[in-house]
C-alpha positions as protocol buffer text, in pm:
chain_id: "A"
residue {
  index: 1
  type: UNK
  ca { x: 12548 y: 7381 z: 7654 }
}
residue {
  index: 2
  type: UNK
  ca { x: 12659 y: 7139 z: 7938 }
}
residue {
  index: 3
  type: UNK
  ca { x: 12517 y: 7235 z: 8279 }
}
residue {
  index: 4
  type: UNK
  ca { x: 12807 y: 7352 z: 8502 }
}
residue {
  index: 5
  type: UNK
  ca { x: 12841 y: 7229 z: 8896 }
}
residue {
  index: 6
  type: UNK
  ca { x: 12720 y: 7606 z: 8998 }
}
residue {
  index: 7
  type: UNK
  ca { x: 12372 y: 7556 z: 8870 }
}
residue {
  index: 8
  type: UNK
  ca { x: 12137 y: 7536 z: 9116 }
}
residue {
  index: 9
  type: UNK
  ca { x: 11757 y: 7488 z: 9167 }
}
residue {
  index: 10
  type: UNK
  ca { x: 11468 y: 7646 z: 9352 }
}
residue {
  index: 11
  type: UNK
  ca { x: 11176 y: 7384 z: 9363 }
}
residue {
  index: 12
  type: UNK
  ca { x: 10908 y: 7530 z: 9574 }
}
residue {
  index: 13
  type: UNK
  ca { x: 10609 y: 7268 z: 9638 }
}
residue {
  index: 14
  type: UNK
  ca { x: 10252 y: 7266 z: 9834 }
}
residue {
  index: 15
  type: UNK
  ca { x: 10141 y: 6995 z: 10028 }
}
residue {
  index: 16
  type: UNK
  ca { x: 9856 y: 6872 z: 10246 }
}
residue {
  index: 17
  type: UNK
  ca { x: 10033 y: 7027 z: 10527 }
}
residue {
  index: 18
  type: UNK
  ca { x: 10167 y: 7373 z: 10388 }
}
residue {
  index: 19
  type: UNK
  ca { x: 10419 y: 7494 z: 10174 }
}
residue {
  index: 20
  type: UNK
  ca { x: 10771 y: 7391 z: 10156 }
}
residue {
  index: 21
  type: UNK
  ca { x: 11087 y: 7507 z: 9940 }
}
residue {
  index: 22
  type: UNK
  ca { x: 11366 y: 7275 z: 9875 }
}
residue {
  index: 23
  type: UNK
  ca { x: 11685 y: 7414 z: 9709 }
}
residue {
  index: 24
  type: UNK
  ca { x: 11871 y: 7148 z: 9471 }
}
residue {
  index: 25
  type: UNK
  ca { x: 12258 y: 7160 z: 9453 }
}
residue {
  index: 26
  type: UNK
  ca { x: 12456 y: 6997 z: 9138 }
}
residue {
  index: 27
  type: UNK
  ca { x: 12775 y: 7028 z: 9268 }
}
residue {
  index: 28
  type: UNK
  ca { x: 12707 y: 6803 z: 9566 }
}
residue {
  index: 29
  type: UNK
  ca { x: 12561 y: 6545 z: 9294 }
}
residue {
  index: 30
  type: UNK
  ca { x: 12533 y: 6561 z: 8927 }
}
residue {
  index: 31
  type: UNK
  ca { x: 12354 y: 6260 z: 8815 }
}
residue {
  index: 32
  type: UNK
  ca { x: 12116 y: 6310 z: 9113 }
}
residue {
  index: 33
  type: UNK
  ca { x: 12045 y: 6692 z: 9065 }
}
residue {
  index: 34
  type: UNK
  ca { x: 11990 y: 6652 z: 8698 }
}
residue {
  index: 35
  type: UNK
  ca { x: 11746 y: 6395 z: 8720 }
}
residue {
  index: 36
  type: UNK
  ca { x: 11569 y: 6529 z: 9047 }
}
residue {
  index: 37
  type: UNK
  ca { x: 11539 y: 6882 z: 8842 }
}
residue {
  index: 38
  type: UNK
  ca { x: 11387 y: 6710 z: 8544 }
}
residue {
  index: 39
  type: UNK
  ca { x: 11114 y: 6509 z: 8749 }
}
residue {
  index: 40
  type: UNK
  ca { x: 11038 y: 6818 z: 8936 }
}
residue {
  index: 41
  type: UNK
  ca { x: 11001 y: 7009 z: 8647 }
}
residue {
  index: 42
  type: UNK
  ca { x: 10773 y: 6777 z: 8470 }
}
residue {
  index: 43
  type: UNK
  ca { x: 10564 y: 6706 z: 8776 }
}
residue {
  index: 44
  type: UNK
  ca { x: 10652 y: 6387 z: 8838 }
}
residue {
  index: 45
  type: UNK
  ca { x: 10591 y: 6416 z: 9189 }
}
residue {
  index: 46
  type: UNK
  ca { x: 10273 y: 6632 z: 9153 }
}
residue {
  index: 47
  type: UNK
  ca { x: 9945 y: 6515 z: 9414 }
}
residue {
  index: 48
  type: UNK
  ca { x: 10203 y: 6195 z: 9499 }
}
residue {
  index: 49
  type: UNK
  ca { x: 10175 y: 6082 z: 9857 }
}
residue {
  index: 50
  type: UNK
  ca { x: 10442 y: 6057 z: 10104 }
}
residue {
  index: 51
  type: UNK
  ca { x: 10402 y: 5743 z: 10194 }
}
residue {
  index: 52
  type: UNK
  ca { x: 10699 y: 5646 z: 10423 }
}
residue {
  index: 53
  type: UNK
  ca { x: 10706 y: 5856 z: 10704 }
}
residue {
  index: 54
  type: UNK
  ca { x: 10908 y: 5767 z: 11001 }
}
residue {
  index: 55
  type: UNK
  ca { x: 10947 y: 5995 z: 11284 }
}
residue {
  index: 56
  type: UNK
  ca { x: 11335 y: 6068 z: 11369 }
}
residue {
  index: 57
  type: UNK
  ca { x: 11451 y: 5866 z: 11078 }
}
residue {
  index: 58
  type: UNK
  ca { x: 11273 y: 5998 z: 10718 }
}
residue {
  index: 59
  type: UNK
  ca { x: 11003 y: 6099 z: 10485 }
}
residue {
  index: 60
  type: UNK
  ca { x: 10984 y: 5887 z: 10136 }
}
residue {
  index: 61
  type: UNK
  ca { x: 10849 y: 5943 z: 9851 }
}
residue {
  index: 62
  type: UNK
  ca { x: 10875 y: 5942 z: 9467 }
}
residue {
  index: 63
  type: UNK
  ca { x: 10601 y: 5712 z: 9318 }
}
residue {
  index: 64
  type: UNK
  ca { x: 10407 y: 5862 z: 9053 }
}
residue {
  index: 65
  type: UNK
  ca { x: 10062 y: 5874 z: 8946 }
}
residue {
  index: 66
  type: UNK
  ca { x: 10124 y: 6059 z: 8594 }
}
residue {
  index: 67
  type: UNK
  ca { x: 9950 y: 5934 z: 8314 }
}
residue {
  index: 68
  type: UNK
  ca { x: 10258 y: 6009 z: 8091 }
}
residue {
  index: 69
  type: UNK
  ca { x: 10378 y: 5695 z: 8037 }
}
residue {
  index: 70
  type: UNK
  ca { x: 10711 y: 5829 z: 7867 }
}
residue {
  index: 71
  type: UNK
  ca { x: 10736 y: 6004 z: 8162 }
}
residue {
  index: 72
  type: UNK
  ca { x: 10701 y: 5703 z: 8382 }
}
residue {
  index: 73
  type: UNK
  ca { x: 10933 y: 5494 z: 8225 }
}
residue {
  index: 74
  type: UNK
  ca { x: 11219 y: 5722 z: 8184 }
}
residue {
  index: 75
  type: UNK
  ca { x: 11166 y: 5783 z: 8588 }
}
residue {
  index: 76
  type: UNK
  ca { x: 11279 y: 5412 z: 8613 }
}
residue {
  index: 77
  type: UNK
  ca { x: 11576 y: 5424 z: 8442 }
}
residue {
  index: 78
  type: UNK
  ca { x: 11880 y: 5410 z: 8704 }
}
residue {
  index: 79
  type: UNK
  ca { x: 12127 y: 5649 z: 8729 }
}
residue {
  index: 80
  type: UNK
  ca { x: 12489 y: 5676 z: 8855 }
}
residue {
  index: 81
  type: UNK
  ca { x: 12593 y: 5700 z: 9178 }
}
residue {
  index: 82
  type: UNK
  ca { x: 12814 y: 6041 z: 9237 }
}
residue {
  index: 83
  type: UNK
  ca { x: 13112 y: 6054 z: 9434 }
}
residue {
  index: 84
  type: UNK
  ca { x: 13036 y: 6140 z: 9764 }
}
residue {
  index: 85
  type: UNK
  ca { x: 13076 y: 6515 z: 9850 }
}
residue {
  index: 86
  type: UNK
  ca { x: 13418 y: 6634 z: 9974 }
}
residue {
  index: 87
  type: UNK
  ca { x: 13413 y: 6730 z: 10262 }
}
residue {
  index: 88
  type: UNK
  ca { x: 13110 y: 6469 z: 10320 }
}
residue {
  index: 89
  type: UNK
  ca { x: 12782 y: 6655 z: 10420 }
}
residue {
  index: 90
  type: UNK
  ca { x: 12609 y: 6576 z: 10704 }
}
residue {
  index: 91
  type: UNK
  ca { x: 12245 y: 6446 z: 10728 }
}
residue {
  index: 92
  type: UNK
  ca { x: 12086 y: 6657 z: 10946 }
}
residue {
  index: 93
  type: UNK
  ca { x: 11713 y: 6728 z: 10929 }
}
residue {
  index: 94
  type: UNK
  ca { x: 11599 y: 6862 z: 10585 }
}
residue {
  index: 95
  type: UNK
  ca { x: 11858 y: 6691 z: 10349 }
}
residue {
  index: 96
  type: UNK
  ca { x: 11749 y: 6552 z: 10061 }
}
residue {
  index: 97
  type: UNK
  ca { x: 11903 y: 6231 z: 9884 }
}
residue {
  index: 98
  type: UNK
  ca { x: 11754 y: 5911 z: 9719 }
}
residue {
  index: 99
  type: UNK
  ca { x: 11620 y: 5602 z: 9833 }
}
residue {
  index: 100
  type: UNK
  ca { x: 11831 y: 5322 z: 9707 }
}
residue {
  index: 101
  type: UNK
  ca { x: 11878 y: 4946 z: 9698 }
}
residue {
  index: 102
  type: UNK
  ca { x: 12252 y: 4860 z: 9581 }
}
residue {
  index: 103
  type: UNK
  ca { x: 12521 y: 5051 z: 9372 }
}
residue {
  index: 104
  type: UNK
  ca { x: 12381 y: 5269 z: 9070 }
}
residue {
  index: 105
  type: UNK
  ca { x: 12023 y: 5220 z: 9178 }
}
residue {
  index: 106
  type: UNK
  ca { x: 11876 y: 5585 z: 9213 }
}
residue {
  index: 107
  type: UNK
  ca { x: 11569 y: 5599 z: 9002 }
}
residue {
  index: 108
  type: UNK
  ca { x: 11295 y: 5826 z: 9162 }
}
residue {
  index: 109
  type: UNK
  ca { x: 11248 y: 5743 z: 9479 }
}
residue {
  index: 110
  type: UNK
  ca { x: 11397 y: 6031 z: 9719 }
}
residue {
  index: 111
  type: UNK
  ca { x: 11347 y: 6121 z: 10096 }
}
residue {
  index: 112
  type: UNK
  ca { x: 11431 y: 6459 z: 10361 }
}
residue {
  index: 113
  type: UNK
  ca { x: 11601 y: 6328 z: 10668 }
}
residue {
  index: 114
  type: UNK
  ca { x: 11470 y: 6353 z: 10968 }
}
residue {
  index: 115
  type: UNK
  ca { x: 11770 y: 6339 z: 11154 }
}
residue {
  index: 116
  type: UNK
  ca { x: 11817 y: 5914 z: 11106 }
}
residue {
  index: 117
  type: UNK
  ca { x: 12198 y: 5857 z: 11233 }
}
residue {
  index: 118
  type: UNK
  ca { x: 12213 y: 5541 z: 10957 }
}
residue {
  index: 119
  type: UNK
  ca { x: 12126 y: 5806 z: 10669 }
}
residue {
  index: 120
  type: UNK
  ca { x: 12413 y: 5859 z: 10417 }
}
residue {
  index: 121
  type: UNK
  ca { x: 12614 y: 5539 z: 10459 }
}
residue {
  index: 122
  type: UNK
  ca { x: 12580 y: 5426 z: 10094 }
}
residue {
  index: 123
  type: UNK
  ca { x: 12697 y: 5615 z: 9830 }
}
residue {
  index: 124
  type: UNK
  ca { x: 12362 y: 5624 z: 9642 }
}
residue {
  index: 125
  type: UNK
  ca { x: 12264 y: 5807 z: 9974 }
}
residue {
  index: 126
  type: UNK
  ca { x: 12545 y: 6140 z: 9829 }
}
residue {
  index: 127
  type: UNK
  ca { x: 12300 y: 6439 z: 9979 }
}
residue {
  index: 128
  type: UNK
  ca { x: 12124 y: 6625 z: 9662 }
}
residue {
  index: 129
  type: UNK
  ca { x: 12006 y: 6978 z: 9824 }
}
residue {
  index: 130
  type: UNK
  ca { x: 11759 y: 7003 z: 10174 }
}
residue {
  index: 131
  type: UNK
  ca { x: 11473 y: 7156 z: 10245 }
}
residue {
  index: 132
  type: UNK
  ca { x: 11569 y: 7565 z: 10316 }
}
residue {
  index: 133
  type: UNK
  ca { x: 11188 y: 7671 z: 10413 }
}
residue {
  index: 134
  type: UNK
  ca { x: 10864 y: 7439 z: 10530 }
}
residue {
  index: 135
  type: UNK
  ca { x: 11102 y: 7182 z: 10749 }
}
residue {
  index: 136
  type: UNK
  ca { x: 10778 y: 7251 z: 11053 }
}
residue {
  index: 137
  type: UNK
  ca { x: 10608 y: 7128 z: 10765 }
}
residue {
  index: 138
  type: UNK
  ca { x: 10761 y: 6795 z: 10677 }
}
residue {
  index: 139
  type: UNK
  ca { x: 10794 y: 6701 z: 10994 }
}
residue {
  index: 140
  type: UNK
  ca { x: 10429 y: 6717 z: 11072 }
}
residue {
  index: 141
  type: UNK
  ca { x: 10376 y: 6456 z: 10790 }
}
residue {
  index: 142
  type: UNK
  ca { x: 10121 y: 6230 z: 10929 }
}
residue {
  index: 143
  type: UNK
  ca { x: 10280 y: 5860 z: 11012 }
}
residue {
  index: 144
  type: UNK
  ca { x: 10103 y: 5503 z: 10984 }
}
residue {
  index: 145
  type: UNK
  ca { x: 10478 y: 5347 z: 11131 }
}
residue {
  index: 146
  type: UNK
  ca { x: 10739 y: 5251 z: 10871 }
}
residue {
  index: 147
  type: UNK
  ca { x: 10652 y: 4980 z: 10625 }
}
residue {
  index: 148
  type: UNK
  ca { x: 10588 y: 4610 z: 10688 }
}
residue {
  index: 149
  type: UNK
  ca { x: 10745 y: 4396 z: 10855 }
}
residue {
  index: 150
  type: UNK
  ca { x: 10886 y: 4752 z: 11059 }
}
residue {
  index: 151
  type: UNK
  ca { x: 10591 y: 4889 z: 11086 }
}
residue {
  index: 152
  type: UNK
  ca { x: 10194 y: 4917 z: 10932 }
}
residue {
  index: 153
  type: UNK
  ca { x: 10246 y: 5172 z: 10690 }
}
residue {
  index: 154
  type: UNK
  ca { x: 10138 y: 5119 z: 10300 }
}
residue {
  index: 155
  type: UNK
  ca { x: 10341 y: 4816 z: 10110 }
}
residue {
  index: 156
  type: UNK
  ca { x: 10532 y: 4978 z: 9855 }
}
residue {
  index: 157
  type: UNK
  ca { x: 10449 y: 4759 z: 9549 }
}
residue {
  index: 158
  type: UNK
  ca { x: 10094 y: 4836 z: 9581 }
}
residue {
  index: 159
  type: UNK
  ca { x: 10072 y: 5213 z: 9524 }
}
residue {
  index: 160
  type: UNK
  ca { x: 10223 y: 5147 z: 9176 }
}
residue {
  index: 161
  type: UNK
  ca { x: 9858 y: 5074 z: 9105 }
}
residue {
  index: 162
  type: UNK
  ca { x: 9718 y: 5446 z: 9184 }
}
residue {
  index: 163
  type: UNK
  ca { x: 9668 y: 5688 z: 9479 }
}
residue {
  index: 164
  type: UNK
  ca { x: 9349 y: 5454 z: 9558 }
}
residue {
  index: 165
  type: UNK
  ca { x: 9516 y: 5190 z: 9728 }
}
residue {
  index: 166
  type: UNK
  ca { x: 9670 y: 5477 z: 9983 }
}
residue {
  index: 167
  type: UNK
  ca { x: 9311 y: 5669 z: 9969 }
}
residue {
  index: 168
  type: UNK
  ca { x: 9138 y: 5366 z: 10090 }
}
residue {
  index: 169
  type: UNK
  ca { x: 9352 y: 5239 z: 10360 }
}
residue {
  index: 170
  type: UNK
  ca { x: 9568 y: 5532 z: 10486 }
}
residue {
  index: 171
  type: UNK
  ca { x: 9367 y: 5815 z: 10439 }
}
residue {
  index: 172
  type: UNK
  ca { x: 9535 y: 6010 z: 10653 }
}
residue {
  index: 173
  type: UNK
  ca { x: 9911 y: 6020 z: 10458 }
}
residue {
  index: 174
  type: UNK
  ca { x: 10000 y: 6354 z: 10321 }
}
residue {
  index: 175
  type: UNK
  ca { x: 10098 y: 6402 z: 9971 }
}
residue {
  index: 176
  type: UNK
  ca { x: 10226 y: 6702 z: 9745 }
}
residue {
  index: 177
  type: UNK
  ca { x: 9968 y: 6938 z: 9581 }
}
residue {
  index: 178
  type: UNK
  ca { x: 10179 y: 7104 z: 9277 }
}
residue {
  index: 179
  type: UNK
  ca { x: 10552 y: 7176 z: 9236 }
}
residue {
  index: 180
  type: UNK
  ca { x: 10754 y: 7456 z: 9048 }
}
residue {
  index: 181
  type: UNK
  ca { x: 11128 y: 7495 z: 8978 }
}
residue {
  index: 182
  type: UNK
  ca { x: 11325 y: 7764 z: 8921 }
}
residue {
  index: 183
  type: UNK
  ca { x: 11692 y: 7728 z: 8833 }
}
residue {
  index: 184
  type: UNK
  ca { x: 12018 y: 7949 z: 8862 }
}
residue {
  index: 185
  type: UNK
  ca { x: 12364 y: 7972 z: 8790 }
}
residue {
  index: 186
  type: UNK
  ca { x: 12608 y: 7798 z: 8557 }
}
residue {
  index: 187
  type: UNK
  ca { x: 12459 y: 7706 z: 8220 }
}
residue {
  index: 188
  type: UNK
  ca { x: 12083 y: 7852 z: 8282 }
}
residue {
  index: 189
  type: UNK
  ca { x: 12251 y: 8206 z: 8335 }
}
residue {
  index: 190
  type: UNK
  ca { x: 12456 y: 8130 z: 8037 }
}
residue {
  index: 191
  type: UNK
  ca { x: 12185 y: 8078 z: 7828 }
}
residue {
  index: 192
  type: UNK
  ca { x: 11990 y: 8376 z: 7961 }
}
residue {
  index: 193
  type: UNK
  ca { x: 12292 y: 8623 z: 7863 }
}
residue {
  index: 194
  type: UNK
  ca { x: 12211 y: 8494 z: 7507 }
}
residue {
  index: 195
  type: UNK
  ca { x: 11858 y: 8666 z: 7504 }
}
residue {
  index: 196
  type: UNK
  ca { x: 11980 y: 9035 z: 7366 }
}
residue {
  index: 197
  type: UNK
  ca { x: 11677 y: 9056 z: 7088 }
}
residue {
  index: 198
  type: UNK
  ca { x: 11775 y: 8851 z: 6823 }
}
residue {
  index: 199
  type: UNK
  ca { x: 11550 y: 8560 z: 6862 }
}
residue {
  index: 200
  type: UNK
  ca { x: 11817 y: 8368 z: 6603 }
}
residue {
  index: 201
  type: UNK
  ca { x: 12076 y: 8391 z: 6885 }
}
residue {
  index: 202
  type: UNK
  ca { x: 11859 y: 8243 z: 7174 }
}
residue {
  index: 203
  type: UNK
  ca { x: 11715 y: 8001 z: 6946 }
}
residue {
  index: 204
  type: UNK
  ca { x: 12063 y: 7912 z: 6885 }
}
residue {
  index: 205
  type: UNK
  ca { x: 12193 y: 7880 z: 7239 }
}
residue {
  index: 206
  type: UNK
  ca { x: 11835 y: 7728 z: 7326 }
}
residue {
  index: 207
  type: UNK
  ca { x: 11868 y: 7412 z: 7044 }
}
residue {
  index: 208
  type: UNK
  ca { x: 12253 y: 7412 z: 7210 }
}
residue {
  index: 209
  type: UNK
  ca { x: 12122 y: 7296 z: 7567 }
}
residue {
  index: 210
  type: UNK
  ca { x: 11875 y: 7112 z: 7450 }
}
residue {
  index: 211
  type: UNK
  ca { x: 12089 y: 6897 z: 7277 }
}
residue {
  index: 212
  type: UNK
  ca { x: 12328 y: 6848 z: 7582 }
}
residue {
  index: 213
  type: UNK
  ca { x: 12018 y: 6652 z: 7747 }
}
residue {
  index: 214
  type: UNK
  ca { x: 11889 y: 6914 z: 7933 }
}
residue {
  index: 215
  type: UNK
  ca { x: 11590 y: 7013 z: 7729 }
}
residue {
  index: 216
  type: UNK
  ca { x: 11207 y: 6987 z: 7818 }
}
residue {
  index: 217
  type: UNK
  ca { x: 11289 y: 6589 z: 7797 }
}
residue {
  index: 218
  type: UNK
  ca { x: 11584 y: 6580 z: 8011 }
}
residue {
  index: 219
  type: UNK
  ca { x: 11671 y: 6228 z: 7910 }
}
residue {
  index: 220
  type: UNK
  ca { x: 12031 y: 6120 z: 7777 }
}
residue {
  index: 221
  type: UNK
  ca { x: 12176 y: 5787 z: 7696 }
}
residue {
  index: 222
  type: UNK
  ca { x: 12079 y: 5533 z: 7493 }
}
residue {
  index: 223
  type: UNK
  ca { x: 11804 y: 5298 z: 7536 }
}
residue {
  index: 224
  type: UNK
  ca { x: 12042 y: 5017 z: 7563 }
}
residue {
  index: 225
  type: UNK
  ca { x: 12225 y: 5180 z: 7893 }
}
residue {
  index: 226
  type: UNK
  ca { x: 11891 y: 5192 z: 8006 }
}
residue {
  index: 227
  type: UNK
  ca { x: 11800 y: 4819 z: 7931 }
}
residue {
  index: 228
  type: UNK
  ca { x: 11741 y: 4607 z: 8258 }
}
residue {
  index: 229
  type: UNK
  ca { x: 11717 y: 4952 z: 8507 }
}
residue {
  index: 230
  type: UNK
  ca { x: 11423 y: 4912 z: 8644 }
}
residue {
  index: 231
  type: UNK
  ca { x: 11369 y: 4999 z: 8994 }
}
residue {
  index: 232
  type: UNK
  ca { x: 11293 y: 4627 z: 9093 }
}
residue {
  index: 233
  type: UNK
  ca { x: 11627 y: 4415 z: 9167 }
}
residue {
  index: 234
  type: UNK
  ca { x: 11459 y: 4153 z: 9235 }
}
residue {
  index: 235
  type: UNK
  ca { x: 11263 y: 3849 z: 9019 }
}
residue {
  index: 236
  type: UNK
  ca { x: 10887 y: 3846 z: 8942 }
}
residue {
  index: 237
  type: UNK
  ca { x: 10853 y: 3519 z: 9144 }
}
residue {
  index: 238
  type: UNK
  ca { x: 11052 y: 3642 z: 9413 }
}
residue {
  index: 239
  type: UNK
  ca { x: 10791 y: 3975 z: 9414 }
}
residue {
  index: 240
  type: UNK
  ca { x: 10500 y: 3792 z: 9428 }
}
residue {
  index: 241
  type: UNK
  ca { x: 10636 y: 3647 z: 9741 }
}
residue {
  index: 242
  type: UNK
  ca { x: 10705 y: 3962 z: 9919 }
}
residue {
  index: 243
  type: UNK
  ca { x: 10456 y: 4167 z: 9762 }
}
residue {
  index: 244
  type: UNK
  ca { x: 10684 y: 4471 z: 9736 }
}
residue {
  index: 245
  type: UNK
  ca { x: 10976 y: 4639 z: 9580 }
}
residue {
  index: 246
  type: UNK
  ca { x: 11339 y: 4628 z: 9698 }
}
residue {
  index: 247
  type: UNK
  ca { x: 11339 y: 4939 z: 9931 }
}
residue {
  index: 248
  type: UNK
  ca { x: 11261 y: 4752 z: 10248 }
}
residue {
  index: 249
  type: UNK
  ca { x: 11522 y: 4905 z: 10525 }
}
residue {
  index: 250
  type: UNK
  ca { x: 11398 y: 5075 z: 10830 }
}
residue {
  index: 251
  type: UNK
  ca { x: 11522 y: 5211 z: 11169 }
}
residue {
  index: 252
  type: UNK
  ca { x: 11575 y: 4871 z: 11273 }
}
residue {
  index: 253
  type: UNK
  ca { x: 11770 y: 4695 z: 10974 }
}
residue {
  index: 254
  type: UNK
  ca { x: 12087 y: 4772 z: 11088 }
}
residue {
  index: 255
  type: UNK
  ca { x: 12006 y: 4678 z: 11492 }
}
residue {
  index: 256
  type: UNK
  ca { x: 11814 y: 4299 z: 11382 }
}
residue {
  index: 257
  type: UNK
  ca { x: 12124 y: 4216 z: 11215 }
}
residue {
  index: 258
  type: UNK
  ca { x: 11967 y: 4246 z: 10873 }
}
residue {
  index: 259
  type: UNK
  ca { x: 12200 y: 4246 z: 10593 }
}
residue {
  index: 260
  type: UNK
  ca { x: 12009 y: 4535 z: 10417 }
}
residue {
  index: 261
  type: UNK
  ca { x: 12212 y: 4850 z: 10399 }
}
residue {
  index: 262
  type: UNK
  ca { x: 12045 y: 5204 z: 10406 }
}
residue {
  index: 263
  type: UNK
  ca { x: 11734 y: 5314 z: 10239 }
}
residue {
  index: 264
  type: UNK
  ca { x: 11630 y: 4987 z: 10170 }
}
residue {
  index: 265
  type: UNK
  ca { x: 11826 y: 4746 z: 9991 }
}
residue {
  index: 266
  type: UNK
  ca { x: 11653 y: 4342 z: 9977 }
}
residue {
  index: 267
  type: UNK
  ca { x: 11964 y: 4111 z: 9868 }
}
residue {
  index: 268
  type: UNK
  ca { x: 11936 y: 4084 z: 9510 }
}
residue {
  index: 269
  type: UNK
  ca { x: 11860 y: 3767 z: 9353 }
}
residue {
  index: 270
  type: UNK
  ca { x: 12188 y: 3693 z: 9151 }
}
residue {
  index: 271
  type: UNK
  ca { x: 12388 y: 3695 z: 9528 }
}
residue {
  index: 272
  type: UNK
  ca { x: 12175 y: 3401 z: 9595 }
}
residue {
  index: 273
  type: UNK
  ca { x: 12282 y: 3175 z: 9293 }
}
residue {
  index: 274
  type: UNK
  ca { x: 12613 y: 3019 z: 9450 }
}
residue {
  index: 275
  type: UNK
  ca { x: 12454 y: 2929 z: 9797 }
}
residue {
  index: 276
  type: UNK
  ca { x: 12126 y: 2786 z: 9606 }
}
residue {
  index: 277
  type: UNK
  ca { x: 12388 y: 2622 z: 9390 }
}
residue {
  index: 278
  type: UNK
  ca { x: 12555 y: 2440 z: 9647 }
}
residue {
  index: 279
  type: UNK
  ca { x: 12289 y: 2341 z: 9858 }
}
residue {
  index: 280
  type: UNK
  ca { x: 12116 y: 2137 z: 9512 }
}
residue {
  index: 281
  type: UNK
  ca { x: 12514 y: 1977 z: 9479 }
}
residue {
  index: 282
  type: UNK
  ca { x: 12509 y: 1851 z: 9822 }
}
residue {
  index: 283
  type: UNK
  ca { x: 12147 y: 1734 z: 9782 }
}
residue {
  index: 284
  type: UNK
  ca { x: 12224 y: 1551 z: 9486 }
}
residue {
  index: 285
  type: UNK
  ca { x: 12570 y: 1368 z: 9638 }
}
residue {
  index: 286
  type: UNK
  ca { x: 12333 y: 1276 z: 9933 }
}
residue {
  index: 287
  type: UNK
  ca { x: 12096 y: 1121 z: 9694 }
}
residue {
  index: 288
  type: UNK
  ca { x: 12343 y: 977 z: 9484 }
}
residue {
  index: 289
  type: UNK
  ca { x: 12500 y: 823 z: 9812 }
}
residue {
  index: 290
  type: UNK
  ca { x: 12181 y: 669 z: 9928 }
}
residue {
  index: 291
  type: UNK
  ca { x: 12151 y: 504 z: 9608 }
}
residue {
  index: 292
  type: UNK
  ca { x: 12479 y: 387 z: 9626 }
}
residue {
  index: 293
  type: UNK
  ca { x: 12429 y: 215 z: 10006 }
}
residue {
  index: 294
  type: UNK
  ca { x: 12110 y: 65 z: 9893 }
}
residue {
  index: 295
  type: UNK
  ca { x: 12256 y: -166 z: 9595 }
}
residue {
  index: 296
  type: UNK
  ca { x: 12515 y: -239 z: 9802 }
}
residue {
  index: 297
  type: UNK
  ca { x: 12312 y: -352 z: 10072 }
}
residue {
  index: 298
  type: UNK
  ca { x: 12073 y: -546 z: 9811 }
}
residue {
  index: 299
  type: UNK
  ca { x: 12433 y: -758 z: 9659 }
}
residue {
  index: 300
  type: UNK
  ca { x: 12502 y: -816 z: 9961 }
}
């Protein structure tokens, strides 16, 4: 049993700071909702920090510390965008959407607006629910700045390692405690109205929605749609340079002049083949030129 565009979900989480309660929406995104429900409910983002807070632009987060390494790399695999909501929905403080980095990039990584006027300009930035109780909370998230070069807050590549990188430097960053989900509407009522008794029935309807990809493992597709979708766009040589992953736009990308677009977004490496390209073709005619004026100049 598909889930139906009515479905919604309750996800009520502690933090460092207090409790807050986000409500989930499918019908403003699909692909988002469903995989945002699943991580929740397998506490992904259980005792994970919050480790991009900006004040009047975001909160990010969405970088595990599970040990369940199925887990971990099914939370890489990208998704599809969604259309973006008609009528569009405004970002005002508390919505919820994804970090992203270029077209069908959404993997984990999510954020609640603060208010940021550049949020929800990219269409992997379609709004996924907000936060209906605990907004005081978020926004007393404690800030070290936005990330480098922005700001002095952690480098994203380096809490991949563990929470001790954050725990050592920025002690002070708030994180999530535990998370639980409750959904409602659409399919989950559905399958509810199957429960008269008979355990044959709701077995029946159960093994139903499970097989629709919306069981305990959530995961649907085939590995090879999922081959290549990790959430780094960019090449091991040019990480090691940077020493972090692709989400790099802040407040200020958009006012430098940057090229990076929304939550993040560092060019990725196949844009740069043509102008490499060309710049090694006019090397080599300038070489080959050289050449050319020196035995000309030595017959002569």
């Amino acid at each position: 049993m598909e889930a139906s565009n009515d479905e919604v979900a309750i996800v009520r989480c502690g933090t460092t700071k207090g409790d807050i309660k986000l409500k989930l929406v499918r019908e403003w995104s699909p692909n988002g909702y469903d995989r945002a429900v699943e991580l929740f409910e397998r506490h992904f983002y259980d005792h994970s920090h919050f480790f991009r807070a900006v004040p009047k632009f975001l909160v990010q987060f969405g970088i595990s510390y599970s040990k369940d390494k199925e887990l971990v790399s099914s939370a890489k695999k990208r998704i599809q965008d969604d259309p973006k909501h008609d009528p569009p929905i405004k970002f005002h403080p508390g919505i919820i959407s994804y970090a992203g980095s270029g077209p069908n990039s959404r993997t984990s990584q999510m954020f609640f607006s603060y208010g940021g006027k550049a949020l929800g300009t990219q269409l992997w930035e379609t709004p996924i629910g907000e936060v209906i109780e605990g907004m005081e909370v978020a926004e007393q998230f404690y800030s070290y700045g936005d990330m480098p070069p922005w700001g002095k807050g952690p480098v994203q590549g380096k809490i991949y390692n563990g929470p001790q990188y954050i725990e050592d430097n920025f002690p002070l960053i708030d994180k999530f405690l535990e998370c639980s989900v409750e959904r409602s509407g659409g399919a989950v009522d559905a399958a509810a109205r199957f429960d008269d008794g008979d355990d044959s029935v709701a077995n029946e309807a159960k093994d139903d929605f499970e097989t629709n990809g919306e069981g305990d493992d959530g995961e649907s597709g085939s590995d090879e749609e999922a081959e290549g979708s990790d959430n780094y766009l960019i090449s091991e040589e040019e990480r090691k340079l940077i020493k972090q992953p692709m989400r790099l736009g802040g407040p200020n990308a958009l006012a430098n002049g940057n090229k990076l677009k929304g939550i993040g977004g560092f060019p990725h490496s196949q844009n740069m083949i043509f102008p490499v390209a060309l710049g090694f073709m006019f090397i080599a005619l300038f070489v080959s030129l050289r050449g050319r004026s020196k035995d000309t100049a030595k017959m002569n």
